[in-house]
N, C-alpha and C positions, 0 to 999 in steps of 0.2 A: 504494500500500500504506500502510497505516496506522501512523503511528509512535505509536499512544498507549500506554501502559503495559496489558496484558493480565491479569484477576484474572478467576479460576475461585470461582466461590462454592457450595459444594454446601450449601443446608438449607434449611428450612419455609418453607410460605408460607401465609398467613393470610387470612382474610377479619375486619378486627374490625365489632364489631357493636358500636355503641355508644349507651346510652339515657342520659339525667341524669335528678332527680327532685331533688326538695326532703326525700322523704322514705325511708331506706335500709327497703324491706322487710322483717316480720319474717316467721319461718318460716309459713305457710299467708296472709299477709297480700296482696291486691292494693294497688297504689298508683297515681297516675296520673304519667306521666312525662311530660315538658318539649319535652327535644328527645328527636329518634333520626336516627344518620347510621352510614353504612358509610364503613371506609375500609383502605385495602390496607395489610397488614402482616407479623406472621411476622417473626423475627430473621434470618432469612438474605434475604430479600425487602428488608430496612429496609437493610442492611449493604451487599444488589448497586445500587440506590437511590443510597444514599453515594457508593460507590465510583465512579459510573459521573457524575453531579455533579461529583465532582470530579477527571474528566477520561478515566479509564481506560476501555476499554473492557472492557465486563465477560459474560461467560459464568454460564449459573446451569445449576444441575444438580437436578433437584427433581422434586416428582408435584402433580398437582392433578388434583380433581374430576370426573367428568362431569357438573357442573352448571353452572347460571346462574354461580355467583359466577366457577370456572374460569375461563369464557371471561372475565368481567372483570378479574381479576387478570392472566391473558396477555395483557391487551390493553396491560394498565398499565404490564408491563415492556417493551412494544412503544413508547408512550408514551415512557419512558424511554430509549431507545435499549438498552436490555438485550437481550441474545441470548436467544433462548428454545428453542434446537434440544434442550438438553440437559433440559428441561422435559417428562414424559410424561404424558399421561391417564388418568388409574385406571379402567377402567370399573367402574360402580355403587358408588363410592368417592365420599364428598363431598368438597369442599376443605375444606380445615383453615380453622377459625373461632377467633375470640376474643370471645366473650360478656361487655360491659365495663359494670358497673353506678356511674355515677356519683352521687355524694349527699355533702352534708355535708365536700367537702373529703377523702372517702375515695374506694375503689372496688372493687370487688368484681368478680373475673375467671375467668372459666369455658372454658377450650381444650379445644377437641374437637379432637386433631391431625390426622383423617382421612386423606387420601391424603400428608399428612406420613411415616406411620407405612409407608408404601409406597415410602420413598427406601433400596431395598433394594440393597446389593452389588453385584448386577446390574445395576439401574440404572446405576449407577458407573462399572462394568467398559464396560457398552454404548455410554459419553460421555467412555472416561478421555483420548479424545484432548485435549477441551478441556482437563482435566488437565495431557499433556504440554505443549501449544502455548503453558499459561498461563506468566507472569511470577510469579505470586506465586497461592496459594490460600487460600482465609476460610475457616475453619468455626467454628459453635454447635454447640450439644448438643439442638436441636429434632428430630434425626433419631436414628433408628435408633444404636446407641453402638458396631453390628458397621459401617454405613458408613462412619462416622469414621475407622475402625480400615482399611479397605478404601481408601479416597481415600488415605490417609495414607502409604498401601505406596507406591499407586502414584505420586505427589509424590514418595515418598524417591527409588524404583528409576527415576526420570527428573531427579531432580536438582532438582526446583521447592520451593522452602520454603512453609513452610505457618504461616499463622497461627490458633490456637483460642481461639475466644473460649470459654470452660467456664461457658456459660448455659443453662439455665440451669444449676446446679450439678449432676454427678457426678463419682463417684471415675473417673480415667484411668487408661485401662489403660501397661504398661511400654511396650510400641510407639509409644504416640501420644504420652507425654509426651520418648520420647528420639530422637523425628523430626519437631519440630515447631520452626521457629526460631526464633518468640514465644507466651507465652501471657499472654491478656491479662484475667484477674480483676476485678474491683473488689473492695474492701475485704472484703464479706461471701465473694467467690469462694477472697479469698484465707486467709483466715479458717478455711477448707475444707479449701484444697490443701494446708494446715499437719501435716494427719494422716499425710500421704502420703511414706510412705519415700523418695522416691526428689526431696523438694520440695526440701533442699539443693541435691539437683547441676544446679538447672532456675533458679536465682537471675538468672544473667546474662540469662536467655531470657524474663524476667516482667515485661510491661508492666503495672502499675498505676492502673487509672482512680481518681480519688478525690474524684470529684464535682466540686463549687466549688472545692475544692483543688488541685484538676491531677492530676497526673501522676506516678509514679515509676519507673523504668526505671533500667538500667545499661547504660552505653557503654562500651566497653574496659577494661572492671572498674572503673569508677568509679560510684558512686552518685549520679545524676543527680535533680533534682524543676524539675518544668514547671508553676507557679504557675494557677489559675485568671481566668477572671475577672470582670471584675463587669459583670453584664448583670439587663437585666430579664427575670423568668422568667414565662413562660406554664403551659409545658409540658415534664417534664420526661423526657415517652414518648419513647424512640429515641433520647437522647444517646449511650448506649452506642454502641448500634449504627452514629450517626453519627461516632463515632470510631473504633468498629473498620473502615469500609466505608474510612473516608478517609486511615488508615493503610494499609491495602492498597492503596490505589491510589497514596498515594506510596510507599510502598517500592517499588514494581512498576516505578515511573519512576526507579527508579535516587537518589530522596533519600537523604541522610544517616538515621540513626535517629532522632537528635534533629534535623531537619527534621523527619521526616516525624511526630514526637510533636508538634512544636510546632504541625502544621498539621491535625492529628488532633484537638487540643486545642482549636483555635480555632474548628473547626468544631462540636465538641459545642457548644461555649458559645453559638456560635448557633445552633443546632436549637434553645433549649428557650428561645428569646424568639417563637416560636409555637404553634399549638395543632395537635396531630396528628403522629406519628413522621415518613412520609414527608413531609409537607407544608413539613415547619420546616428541609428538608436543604437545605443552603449550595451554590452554587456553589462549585469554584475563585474564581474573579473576586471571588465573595464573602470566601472565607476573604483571600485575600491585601490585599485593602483591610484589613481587621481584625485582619492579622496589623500592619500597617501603624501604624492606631487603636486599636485595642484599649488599652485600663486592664486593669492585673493587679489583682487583690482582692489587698487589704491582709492 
């Protein structure tokens, strides 16, 4: 039997589509473009990736396509050692795409969420044993905002904690922000959550991503900061998501909080010293030499 830490991820999965060009299209304009490459993505796909990298064994709960890309994306989280029982097939439903136009040091992004938009309650209800069985559960806001709310019951009424990443940004409903045991914003998330009555009493439970600066979070009512650090940057797709995957997977193994910030952190830092979200995810083995080496930024 398996002693790894167990994390339930329920949200999108992506196909990205990505072209570059020298020159950013204007409205009715053709242009000739450089390169073109596909590569598997989607915020809940990049986070079960992370998570399962660094060490945990991971369940994902989701829809995809009856098309070409489908079967590649389930092959990927196969690839990955990722469970994929919880994964259904939409019929006559595409996989969810990301259309990524690079040019000029900018980019220009176009999601069609397709059988995204098909991670419906029942789905949930149908796979919540992965649910119960899990250590610890991930969710984005790539799905549905009534499944969130659905996953979230059923985590509370079995006792598993739940972490939300609020990507991208909507307002939370009263259930999912007072059964959730972290929420983990970046700067602009938090910026957001600031409108919201109920943001006071949710202080202790807010992990803070903050780019090259780390981290902010609270441990036993003290106000904690987890310093960034200084790396050469490629690519800066999927940090998030490799910090929230790699936070779940150590909380799930039983780390401290600040562990498992510390190791959540170090991981981002190295996701984004390569090109492509899933591509740039760190082992364990990786993160812990670097938690080892690593230089904090000044």
């Amino acid at each position: 039997m398996s002693t790894k830490p167990n994390v339930c991820i329920v949200g999108s999965i992506n196909m990205d589509l990505t072209v570059t060009t020298d020159k950013m299209p204007m409205q009715g304009e053709t242009v000739l473009g450089e390169e073109f490459f596909t590569n598997p993505g989607g915020k809940g796909a990049n986070q079960a990736v992370a998570a399962a990298r660094m060490g945990a064994d991971v369940d994902f709960i989701g829809a995809l396509g009856e098309d070409a890309f489908g079967k590649t994306l389930r092959q990927n989280f196969t690839n990955e050692g990722i469970r994929t029982t919880g994964i259904e097939t939409i019929p006559k439903v595409s996989s969810g795409t990301a259309t990524i136009i690079l040019s000029e040091n900018d980019n220009r992004i176009i999601v069609a969420p397709g059988a995204n938009n098909h991670v419906t309650p029942e789905i949930v209800k149908k796979h919540q044993d992965l649910i119960k069985n899990s250590d610890m559960v991930l969710m984005q806001l790539e799905v549905p905002m009534e499944t969130i709310v659905s996953t979230v019951e059923i985590a509370a009424a079995s006792g598993v904690p739940v972490i939300l990443n609020p990507a991208p940004f909507q307002s939370l409903p009263e259930k999912v922000l007072k059964n959730t045991a972290y929420v983990t914003p970046n700067e602009i998330e938090l910026a957001a959550m600031k409108e919201d009555p109920l943001f006071d009493s949710i202080q202790e439970r807010l992990i803070v991503t903050r780019g090259d600066k780390g981290v902010s979070f609270v441990e036993n009512g003290t106000g904690r900061d987890v310093g960034g650090y200084r790396v050469d940057v490629t690519d800066t797709t999927g940090a998030g998501d490799t910090f929230n995957g790699a936070l779940a997977a150590e909380l799930a193994g039983g780390a401290s909080l600040s562990d498992a910030v510390a190791a959540a952190n170090a991981a981002a830092a190295l996701s984004v010293s390569k090109l492509g979200a899933q591509f740039g995810m760190p082992s364990k083995q990786d993160v812990q030499r670097f938690l080892q080496e690593g230089k904090m930024s000044e």
